[in-house]
C-alpha positions in Angstrom: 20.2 11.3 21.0 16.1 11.3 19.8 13.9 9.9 23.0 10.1 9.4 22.4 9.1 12.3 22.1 10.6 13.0 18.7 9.6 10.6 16.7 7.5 11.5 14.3 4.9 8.8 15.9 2.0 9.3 12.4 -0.9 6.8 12.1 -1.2 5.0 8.7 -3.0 1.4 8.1 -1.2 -1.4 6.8 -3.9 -3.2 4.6 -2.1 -6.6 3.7 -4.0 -8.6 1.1 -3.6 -12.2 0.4 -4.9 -14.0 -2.8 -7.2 -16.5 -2.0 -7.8 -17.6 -5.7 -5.4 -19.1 -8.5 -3.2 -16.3 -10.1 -4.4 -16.4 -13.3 -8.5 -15.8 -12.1 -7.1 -12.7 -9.7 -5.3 -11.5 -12.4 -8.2 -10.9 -14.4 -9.1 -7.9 -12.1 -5.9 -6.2 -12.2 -6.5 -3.2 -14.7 -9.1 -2.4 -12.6 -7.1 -2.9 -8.9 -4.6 -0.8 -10.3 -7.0 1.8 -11.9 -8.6 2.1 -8.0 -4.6 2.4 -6.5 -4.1 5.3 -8.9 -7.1 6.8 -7.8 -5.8 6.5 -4.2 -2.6 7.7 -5.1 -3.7 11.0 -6.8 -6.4 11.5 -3.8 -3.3 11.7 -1.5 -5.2 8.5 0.7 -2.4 6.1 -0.3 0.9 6.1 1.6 2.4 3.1 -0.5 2.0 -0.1 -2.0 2.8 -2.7 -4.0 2.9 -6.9 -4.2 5.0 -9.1 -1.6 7.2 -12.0 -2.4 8.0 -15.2 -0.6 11.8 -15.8 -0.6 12.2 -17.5 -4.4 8.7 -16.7 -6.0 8.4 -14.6 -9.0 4.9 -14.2 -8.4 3.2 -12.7 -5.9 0.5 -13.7 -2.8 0.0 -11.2 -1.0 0.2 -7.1 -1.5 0.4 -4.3 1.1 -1.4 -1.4 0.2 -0.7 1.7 3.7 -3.4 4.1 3.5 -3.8 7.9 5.7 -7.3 7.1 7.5 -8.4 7.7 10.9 -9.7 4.9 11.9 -10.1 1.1 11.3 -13.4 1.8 10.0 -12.4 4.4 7.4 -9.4 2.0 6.3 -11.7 -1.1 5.7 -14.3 1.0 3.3 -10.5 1.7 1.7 -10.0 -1.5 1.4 -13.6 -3.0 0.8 -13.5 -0.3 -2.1 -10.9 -2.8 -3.9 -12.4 -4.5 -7.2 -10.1 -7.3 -5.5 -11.6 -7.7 -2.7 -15.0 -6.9 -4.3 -14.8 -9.9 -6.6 -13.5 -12.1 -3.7 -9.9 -13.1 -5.0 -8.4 -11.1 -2.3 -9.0 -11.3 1.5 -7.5 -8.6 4.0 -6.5 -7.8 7.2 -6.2 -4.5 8.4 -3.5 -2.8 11.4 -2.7 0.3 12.7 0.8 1.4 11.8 2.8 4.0 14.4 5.9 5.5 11.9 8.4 6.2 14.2 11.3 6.7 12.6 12.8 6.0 9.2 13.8 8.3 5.8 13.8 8.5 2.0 16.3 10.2 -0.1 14.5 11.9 -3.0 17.7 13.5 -5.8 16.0 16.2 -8.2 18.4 17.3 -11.5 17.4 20.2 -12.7 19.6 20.4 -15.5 17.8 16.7 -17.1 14.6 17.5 -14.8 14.9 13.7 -13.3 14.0 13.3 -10.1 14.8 9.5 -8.4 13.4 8.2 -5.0 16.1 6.1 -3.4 
């Protein structure tokens, strides 16, 4: 049985974003949101992220973007570095995020060179 101490208890920031605009004027930004989450991504700074959905939407409010930073401060120029939350169709809030515990199952085929993240 795992106590405590071996979790593997990393900091990441949860930045959740919430639209604070009608879809179709925030969408008008996305090339270049999604431009700045690549960036992110290759720069090894973002954990994961993506849109959330209420129960029965097909279109998003919110997103959560978790970022490696070591502190608040160097997750909100993360986030302030968002086109948007630059333009002001996105608002944020920003928490520390202790990842205890948890997994991923990543399958690589050789023979087809496939690899899938389940």
């Amino acid at each position: 049985m795992a106590d405590a101490t071996t979790f593997l208890n990393k900091t990441l920031f949860v930045i959740t974003t919430v639209r604070c605009v009608p879809h179709e004027e925030m969408i008008k930004h996305i090339d270049a949101h999604l431009e700045r989450q690549v960036e992110l991504e290759q720069a090894g700074i973002m954990f994961g992220a993506g849109p959330l959905f209420n129960e029965g939407s097909t279109v998003p409010d919110a997103g959560m973007i978790i970022v490696r930073a070591d502190s608040f401060e160097e997750a909100r120029e993360i986030a302030d570095g968002d086109p948007m939350h630059q333009h002001g169709v996105r608002t944020y809030t920003i928490q520390r995020w202790r990842l205890n515990e948890g997994s991923f199952n990543l399958r690589i085929s050789y023979s087809t060179q496939h690899a899938e993240i389940g």
